[in-house]
VOPAGU-2260 file (C-alpha; in pm, 1 decimal, decimal comma):
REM VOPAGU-2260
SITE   aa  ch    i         X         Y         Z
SITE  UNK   A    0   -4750,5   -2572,0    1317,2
SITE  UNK   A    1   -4367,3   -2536,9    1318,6
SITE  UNK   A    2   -4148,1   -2769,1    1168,9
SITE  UNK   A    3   -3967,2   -2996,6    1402,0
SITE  UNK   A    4   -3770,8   -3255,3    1120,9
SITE  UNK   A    5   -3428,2   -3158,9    1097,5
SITE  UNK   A    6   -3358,8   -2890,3     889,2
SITE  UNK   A    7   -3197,1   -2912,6     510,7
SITE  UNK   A    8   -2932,8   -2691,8     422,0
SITE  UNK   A    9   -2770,2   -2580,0      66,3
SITE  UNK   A   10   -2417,3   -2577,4     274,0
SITE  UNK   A   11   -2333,3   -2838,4     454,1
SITE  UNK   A   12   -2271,9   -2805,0     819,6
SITE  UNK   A   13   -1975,5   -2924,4    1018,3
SITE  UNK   A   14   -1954,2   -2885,4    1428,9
SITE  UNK   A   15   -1640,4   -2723,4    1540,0
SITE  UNK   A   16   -1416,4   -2976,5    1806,0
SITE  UNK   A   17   -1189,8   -2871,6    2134,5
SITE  UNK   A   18    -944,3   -3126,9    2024,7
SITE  UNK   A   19    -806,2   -3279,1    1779,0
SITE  UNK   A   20    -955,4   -3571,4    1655,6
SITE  UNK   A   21    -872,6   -3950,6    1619,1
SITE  UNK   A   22    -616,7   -4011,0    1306,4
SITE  UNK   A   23    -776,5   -4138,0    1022,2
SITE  UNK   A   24    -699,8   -4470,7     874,0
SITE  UNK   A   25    -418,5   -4474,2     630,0
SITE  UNK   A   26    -497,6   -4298,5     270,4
SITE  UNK   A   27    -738,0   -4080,2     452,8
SITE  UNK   A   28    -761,4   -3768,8     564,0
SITE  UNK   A   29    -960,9   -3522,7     789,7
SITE  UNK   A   30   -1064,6   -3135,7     732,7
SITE  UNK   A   31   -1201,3   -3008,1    1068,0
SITE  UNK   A   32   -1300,7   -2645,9    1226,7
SITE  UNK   A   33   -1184,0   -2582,1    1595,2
SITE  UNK   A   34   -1307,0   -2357,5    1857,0
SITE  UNK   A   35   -1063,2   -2185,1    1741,0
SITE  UNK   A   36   -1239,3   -2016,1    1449,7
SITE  UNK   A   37    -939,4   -2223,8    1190,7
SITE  UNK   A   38   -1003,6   -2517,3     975,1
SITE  UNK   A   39    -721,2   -2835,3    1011,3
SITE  UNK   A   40    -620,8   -3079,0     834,7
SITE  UNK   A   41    -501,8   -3401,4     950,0
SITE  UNK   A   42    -316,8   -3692,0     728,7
SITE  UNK   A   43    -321,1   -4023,6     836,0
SITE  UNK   A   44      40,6   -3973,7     973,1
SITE  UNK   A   45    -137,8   -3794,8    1256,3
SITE  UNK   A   46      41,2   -3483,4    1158,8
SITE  UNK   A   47    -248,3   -3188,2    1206,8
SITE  UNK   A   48    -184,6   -2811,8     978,5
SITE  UNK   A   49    -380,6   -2497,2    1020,1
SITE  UNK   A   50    -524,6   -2340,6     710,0
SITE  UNK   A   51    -458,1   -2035,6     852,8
SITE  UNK   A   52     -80,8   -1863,5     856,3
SITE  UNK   A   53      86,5   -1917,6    1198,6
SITE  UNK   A   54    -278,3   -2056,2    1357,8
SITE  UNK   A   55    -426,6   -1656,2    1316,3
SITE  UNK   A   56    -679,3   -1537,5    1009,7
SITE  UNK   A   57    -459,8   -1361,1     723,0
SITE  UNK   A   58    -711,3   -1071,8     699,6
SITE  UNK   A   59    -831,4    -916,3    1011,7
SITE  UNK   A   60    -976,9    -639,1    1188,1
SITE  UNK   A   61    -763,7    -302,8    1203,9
SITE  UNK   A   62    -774,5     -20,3    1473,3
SITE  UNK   A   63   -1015,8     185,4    1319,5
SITE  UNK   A   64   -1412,0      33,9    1368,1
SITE  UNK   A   65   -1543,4    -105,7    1106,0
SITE  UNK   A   66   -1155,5    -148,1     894,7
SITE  UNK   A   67   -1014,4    -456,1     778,6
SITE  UNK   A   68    -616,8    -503,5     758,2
SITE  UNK   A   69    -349,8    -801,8     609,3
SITE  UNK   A   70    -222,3    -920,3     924,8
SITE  UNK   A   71     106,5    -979,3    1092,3
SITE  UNK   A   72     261,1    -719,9     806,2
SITE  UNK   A   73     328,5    -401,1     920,0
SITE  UNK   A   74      13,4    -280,7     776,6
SITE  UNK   A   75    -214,2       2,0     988,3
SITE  UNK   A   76    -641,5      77,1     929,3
SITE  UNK   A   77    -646,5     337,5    1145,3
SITE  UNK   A   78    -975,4     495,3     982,8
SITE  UNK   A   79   -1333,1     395,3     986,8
SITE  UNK   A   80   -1442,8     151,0     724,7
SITE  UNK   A   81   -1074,1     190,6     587,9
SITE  UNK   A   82    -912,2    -111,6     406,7
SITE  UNK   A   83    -522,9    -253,1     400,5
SITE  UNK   A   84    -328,7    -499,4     220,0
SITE  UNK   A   85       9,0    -576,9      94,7
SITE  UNK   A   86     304,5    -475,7     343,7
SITE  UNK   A   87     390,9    -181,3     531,9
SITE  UNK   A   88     137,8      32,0     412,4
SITE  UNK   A   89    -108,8     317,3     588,9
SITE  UNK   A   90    -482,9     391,7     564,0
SITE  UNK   A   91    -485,8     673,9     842,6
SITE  UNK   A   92    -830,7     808,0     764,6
SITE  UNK   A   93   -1194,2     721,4     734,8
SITE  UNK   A   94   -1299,3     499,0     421,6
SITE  UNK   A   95    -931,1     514,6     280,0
SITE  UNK   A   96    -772,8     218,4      76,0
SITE  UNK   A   97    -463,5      92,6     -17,9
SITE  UNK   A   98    -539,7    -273,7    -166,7
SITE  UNK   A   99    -185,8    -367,2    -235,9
SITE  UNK   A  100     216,6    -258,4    -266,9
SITE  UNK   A  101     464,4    -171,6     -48,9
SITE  UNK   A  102     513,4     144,6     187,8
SITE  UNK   A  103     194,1     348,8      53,3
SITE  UNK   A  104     -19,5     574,0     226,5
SITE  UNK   A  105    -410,9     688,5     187,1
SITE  UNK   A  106    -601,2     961,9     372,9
SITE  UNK   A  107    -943,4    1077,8     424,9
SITE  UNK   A  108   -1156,6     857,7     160,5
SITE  UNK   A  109    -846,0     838,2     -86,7
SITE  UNK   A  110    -715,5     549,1    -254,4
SITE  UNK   A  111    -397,5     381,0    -394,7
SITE  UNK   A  112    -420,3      37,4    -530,4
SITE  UNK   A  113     -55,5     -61,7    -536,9
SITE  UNK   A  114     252,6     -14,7    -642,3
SITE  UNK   A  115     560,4     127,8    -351,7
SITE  UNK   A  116     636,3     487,0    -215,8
SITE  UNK   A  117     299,3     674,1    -333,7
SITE  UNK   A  118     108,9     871,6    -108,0
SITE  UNK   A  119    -319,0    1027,3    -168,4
SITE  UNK   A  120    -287,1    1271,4      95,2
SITE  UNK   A  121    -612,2    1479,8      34,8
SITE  UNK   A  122    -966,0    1458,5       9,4
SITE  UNK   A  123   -1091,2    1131,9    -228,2
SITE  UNK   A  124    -736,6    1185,0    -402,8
SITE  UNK   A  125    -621,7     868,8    -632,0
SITE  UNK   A  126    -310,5     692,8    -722,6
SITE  UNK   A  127    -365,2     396,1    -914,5
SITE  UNK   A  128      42,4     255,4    -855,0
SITE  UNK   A  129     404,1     343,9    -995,1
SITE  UNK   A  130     660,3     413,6    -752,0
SITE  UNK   A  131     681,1     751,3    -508,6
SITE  UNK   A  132     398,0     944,7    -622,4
SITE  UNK   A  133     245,6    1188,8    -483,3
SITE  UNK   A  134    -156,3    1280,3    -507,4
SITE  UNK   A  135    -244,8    1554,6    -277,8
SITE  UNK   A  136    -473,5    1824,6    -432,4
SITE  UNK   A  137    -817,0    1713,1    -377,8
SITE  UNK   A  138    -955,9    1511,5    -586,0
SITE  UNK   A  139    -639,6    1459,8    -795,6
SITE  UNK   A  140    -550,1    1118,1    -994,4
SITE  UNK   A  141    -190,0     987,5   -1043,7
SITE  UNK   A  142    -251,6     667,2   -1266,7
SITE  UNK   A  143     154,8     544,6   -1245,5
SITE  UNK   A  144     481,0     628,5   -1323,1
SITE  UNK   A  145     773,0     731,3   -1104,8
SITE  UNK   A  146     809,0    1092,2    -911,9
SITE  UNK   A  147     480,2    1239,9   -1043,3
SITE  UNK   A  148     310,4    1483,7    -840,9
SITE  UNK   A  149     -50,0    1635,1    -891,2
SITE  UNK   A  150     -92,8    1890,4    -672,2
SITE  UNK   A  151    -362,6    2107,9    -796,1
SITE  UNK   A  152    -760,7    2035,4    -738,7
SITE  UNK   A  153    -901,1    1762,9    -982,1
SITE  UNK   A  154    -538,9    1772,1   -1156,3
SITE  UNK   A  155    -435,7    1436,5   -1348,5
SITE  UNK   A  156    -114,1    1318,5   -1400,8
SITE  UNK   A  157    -113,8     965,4   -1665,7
SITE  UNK   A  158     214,1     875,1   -1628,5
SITE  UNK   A  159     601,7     926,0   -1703,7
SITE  UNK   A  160     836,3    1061,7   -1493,6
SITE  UNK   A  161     908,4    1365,4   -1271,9
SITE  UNK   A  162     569,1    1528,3   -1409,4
SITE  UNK   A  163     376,9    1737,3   -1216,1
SITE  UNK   A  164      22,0    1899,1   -1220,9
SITE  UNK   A  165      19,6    2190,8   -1023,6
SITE  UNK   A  166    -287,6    2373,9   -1112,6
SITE  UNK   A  167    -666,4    2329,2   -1107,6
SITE  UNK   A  168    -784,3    2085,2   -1347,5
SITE  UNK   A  169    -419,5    2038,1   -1489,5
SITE  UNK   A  170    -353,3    1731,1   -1695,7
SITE  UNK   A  171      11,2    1614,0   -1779,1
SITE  UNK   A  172     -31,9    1283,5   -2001,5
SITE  UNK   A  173     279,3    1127,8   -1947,2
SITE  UNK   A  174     658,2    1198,4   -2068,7
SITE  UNK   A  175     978,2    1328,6   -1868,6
SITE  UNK   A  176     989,6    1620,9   -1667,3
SITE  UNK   A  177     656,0    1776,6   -1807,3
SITE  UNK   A  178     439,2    2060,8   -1601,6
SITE  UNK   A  179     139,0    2186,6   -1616,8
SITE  UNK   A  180     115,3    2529,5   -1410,8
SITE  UNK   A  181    -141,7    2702,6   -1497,7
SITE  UNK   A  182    -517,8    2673,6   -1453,2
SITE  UNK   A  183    -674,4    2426,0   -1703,8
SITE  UNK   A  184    -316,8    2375,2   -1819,8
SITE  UNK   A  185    -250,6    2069,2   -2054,9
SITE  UNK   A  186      85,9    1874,7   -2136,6
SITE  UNK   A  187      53,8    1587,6   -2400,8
SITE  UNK   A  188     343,9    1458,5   -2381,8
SITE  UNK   A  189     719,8    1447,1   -2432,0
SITE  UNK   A  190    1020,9    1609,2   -2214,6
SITE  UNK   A  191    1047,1    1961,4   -2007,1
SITE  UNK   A  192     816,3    2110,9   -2127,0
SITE  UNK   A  193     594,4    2397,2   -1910,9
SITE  UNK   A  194     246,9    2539,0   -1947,5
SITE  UNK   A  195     242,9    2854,7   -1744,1
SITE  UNK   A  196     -25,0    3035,5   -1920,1
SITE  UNK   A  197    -378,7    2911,0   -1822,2
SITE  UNK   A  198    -624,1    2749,2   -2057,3
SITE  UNK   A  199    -293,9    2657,6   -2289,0
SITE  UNK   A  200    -175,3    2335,7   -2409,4
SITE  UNK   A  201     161,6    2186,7   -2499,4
SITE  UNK   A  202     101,6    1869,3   -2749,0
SITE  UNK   A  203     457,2    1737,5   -2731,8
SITE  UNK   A  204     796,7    1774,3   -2799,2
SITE  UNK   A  205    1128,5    1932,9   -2555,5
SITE  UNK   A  206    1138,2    2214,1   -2345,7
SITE  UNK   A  207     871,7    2388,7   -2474,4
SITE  UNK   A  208     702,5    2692,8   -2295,3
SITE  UNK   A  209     409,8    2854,3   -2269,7
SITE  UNK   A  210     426,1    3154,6   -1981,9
SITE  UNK   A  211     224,0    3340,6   -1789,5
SITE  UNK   A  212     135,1    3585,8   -2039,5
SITE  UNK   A  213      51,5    3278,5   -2269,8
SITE  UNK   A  214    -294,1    3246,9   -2208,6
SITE  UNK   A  215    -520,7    3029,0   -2431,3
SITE  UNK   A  216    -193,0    2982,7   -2611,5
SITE  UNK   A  217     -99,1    2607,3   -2842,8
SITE  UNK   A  218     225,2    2431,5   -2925,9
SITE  UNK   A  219     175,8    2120,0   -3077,4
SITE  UNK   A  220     560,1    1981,6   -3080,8
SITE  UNK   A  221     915,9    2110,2   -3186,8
SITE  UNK   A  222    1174,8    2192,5   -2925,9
SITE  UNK   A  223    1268,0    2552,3   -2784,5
SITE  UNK   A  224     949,0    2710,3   -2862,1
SITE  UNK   A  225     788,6    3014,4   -2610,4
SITE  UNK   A  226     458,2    3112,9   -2648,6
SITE  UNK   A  227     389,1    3474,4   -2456,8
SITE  UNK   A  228      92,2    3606,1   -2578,4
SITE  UNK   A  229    -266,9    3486,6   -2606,1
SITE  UNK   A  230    -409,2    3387,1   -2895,1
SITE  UNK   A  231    -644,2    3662,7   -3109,0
């Protein structure tokens, strides 16, 4: 036989009112839901405040179905299942994010979780924040920094400044005005230096290069040095 008692609940229960209700006697107050869909609160001065900013729910849904967008701050979810906070910022395509910052854009299924400027323009391409970065090879990461780009497929840029990744599975650590080139290219670390060659690494140090004739080649640090032929 079905139960008929009133039921118990773990969370209690509180029925939603047209208007608002009697003031409550003084030292008292009252916390209320509307038909509305916002919670109120009234002091015993009468004086009734939403919960919510400007009467409307902070997070809402965006233009694209199933997407969910900061409200009332320039923000835009056009893509399914796509996801926007912060201010000003863009997920254009389906399952992109941008959870925070200022002024960033995300694609098809990339992300950026913050910072201002930085734009995943390709396939499930990353940046994690910094300022004006760029992620657009497929599958490429920019974890921070300021003016990076990584360009290539599954490139990596870690940091710095001005570094770029240009290449297939090119990594540029971090530093000032690094580049990795070539095709499984690798810069460690410190300023203008180049890895042309594919397959070659540059450790650290300034303006170091490794060319396209520098296949397989290594400079761990120094300044000036250019590496042209592979190693035997």
């Amino acid at each position: 036989m079905a139960y008929t008692g009133k039921k118990q609940h773990s969370i209690p229960q509180h029925k939603t009112t047209c208007v608002t209700p009697e003031t409550p006697d003084t030292g008292y107050s009252k916390i209320y839901a509307k038909s509305d869909g916002c919670w109120y609160y009234l002091d015993d001065s009468g004086n009734e405040k939403s919960f919510a900013v400007g009467g409307s729910p902070v997070v809402t849904q965006g233009t694209g179905l199933g997407s969910t967008v900061r409200d009332n701050n320039n923000n835009l979810a056009n893509g399914a299942c796509s996801t926007v906070l912060g201010y000003n910022n863009t997920a254009c395509s389906d399952w992109s994010t941008v959870s925070g910052g200022c002024g960033n854009f995300a694609s098809f299924t990339s992300t950026v979780g913050g910072g201002r400027g930085n734009s995943a323009n390709n396939l499930t391409d990353t940046i994690a924040g910094g300022c004006n970065n760029l992620a657009n090879g497929g599958c490429s990461t920019v974890s921070g920094g300021y003016l990076n780009c990584s360009t290539g497929a599954f490139s990596t840029i870690g940091g710095g400044q001005c570094g770029q990744a240009t290449n297939s599975n090119s990594i540029v650590s971090g530093g000032f005005r690094n580049c990795a080139c070539g095709c499984c290219s690798t810069v460690g670390g410190g300023s203008r230096n180049s890895v042309i060659g594919g397959h070659s690494t540059v450790s650290g140090g300034y303006f170091n290069v490794t060319n396209s004739c520098g296949n397989y080649s290594f400079i761990g640090g120094g300044y000036y040095i250019v590496q042209v032929k592979h190693a035997t």
